[in-house]
N, C-alpha and C positions, 0 to 999 in steps of 0.2 A: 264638425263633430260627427264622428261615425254612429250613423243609426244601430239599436237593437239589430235590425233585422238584417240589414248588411254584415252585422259584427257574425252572428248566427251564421250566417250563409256563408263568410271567411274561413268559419270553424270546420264547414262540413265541410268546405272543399279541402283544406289543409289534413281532413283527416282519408280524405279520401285520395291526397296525394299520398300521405304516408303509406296506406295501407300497399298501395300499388307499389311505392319501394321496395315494401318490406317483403312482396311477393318476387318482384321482379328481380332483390336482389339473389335471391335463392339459384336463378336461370345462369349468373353470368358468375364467371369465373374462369378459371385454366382449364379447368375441365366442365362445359357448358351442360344443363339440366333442363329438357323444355318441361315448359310448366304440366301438362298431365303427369311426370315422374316426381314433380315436385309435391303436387296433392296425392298423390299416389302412396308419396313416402312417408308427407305429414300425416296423411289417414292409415297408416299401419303402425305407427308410433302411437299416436293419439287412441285409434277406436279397434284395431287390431284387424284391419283389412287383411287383404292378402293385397303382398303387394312383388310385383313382376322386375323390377327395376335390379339392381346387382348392387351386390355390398358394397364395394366401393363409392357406389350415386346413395348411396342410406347412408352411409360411414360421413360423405361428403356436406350434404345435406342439414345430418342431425346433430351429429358431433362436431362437424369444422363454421357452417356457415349459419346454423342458427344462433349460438351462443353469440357469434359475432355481428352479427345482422342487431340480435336486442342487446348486445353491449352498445353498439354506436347509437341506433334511438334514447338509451338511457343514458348515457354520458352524454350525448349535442343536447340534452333534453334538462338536463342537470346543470351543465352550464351556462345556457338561457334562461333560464331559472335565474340563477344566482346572480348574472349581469343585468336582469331586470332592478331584482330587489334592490341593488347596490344603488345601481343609476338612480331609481326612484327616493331610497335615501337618502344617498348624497344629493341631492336634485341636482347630477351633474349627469349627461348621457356621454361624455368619454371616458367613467371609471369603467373595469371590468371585474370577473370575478375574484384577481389576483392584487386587489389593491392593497387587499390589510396582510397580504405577505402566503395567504394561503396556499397556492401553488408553489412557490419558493420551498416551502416549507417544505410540502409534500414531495418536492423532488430532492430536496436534502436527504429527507428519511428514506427513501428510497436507494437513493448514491449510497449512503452507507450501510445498506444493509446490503447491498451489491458488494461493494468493498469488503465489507465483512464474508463474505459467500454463504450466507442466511439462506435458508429455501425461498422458496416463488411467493408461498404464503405470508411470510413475513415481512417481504419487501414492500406489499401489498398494505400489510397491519403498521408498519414502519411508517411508508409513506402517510395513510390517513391517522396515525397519530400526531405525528411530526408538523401535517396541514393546522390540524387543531390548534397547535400548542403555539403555532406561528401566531393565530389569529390571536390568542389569549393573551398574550405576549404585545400585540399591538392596541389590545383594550384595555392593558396593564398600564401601557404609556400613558393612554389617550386619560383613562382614571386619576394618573400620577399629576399629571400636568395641567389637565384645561379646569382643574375645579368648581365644572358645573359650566364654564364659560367655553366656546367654540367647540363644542363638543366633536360636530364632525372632522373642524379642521384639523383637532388634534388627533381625531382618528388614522385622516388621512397622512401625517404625519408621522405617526406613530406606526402603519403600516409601512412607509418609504421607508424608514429606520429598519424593521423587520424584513422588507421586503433586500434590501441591502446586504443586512448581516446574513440571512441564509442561503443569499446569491455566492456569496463570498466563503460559505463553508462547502457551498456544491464546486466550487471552483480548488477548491483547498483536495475536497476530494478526487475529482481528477486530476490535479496533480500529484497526488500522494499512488495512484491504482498503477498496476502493472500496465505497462502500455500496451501487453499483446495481448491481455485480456480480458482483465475487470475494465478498463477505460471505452475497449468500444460499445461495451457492454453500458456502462453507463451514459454515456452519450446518445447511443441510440432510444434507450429508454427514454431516458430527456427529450428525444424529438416526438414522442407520442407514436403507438401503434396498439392497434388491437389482434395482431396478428396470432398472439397467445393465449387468447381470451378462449375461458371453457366454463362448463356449465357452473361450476362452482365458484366460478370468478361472480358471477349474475347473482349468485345468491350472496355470497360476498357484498354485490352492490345496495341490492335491495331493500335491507333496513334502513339504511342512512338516509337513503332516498326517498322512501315513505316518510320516517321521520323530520325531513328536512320540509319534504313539500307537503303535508299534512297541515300544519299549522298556518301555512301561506296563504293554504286552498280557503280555510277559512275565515283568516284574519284581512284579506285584497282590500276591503274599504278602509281598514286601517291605514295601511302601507301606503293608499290616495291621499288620505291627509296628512302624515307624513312627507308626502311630498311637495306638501304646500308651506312647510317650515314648523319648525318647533313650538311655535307662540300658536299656527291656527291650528294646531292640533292638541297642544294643551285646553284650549278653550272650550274644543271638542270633551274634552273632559277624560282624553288620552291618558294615559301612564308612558309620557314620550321614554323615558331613561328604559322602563324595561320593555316598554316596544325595541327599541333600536336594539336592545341586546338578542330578543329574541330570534331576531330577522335577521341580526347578523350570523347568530348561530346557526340560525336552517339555513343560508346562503351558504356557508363555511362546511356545513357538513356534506350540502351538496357537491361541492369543488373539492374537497379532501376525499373524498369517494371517488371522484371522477377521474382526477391525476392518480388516485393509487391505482385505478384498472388502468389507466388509459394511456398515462405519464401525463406530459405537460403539450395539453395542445392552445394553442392561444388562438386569439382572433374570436370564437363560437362565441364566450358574451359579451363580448362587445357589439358586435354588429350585426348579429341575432334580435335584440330586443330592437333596437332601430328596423329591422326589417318588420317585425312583427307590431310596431307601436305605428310606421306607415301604414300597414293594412287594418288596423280594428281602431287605431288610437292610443291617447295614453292610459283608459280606464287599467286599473289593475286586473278589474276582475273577468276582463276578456283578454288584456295581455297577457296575463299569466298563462294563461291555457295555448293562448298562440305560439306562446314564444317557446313551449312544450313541445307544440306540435312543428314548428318551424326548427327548429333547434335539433330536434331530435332528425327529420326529414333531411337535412342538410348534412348532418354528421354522418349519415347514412351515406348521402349521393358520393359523398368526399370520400369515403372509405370503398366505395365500390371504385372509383375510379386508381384512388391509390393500390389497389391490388390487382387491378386491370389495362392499366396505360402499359405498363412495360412490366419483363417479364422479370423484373427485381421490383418489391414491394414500396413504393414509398410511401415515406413515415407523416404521419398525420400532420404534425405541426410545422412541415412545409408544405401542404396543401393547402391549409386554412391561411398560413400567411399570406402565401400571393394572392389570395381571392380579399381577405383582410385588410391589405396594404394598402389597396389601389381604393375600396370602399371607406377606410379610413379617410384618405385624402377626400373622396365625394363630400363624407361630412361634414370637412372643415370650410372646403370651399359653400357649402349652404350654410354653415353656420355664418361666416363671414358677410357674406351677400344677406342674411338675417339682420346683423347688425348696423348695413347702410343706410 
């Protein structure tokens, strides 16, 4: 069991890797920033310095690389979030945040509002409606069917149904789009980037995300017993039916905000919360915050490299898979070796 003060001491340093990202990513790009033009820049926006640097390193800076620097901490930070929650109430650690069809969804709503040739804003409101209605949809089945009895299993159930049917309308949609235009257009989206992301895209995210992770921040001892099944947490004197609705809702609003900035990137919760449950443990109420701060640091490093390796951008959710894939397999191979 991870000490208090080890947990504590986890947290500073995880924040104090972020911060160092979060500065360092501002330097690196096509066109490199050393750090004095970078506080130069931030403190002439912020406190109205004078500031020596050229439009273009301001333009760069404040308009292209900040917006995109805190999209990616709030999206890896969003979907750790949500892959915790899930894991923890499914008590299963290889669900992620797309179980109950929420991503499916949100990239559906998105497909078609690209198909449609809808503004940038819409596709956006599109996708995070669409993520919603997926989820609602898979707690309509799980309602329909388990009558009180296997509630999760029907969830997760009911999710594979959901997660199916709006694989099959995203598929429906690029086959239906022009192939010289809305198709690559919707595919690329599909693969996740933050290349478009702008100030308004952020505020766009921020409700949901407060909203989402608000209730989390405060209910963690819950979401612990929770984890230990339905019956010890009834005993506890729990309200398990509108726990589990609550948690699933703030997890669902996190990931339907996240794929609408971001599109669909896979792999961040799944094996985010595993990295983050090694370093503090399983408590919630040091995970949570880890897997924040992990999650969000991570989606960051991944995006500086994807707009840095080469001199064409690649798309997020083939960065996060191959780093994903190979750590997916780590966990099966310990889980296995657990069970001899």
């Amino acid at each position: 069991m991870t000490s208090k003060r080890s947990s504590a001491g986890a947290i500073v340093i995880a924040v104090a890797v972020m911060v160092v990202l979060f500065f360092g990513s501002f330097m690196v790009g096509q066109y490199p920033i050393d750090p004095v033009g970078v506080v130069e820049i931030i403190g002439a926006q912020l406190f109205g310095f004078d500031c020596s640097q050229s439009d273009m390193a301001q333009t760069i800076v404040w308009k292209v690389r900040l917006p995109r620097i805190c999209a990616a901490l709030l999206v890896g930070a969003a979907l750790s979030i949500a892959g915790a929650v899930y894991q923890g109430l499914f008590k299963n650690p290889m669900v992620s945040p797309d179980i109950l069809g929420a991503s499916s969804g949100a990239g559906f709503g998105a497909a078609l509002a690209i198909l449609l040739s809808l503004p940038y804003a819409f596709i956006q409101v599109n996708a995070f409606a669409f993520g919603i209605v997926a989820v609602g949809l898979a707690y309509f089945v799980c309602q329909r069917v388990s009558r009180g009895k296997d509630a999760i299993l029907m969830l997760v159930l009911g999710g594979m149904i959901v997660s199916t049917l709006f694989s099959s309308f995203i598929t429906l949609t690029k086959y239906v789009a022009d192939p010289d235009s809305k198709l690559p257009e919707i595919t690329y989206w599909l693969m996740g980037s933050l290349s478009t992301v702008n100030l308004q895209d952020i505020l766009f995210l921020l409700p949901p995300l407060l909203v989402g992770i608000a209730p989390l921040a405060f209910l963690r001892w819950q979401l612990n017993a929770m984890a230990f099944g339905d019956e010890e947490a009834q005993a506890m004197g729990l309200n398990v039916k509108r726990l589990r609705g609550l948690f699933i809702l703030c997890a669902t609003l996190l990931t339907a905000a996240s794929v609408a900035i971001a599109g669909m990137i896979g792999w961040i919760g799944l094996i985010i919360p595993h990295m983050a449950r090694f370093i503090v443990g399983p408590n919630c109420k040091v995970l949570l915050p880890m897997s924040f701060l992990v999650g969000g640091s991570f989606l960051l490093l991944v995006d500086n490299v994807a707009r840095n390796l080469f001199t064409v951008e690649i798309p997020l959710g083939i960065l996060t898979s191959i780093v994903g894939a190979p750590f997916f397999f780590y966990l099966l191979l310990k889980r296995k070796k657990e069970q001899l």
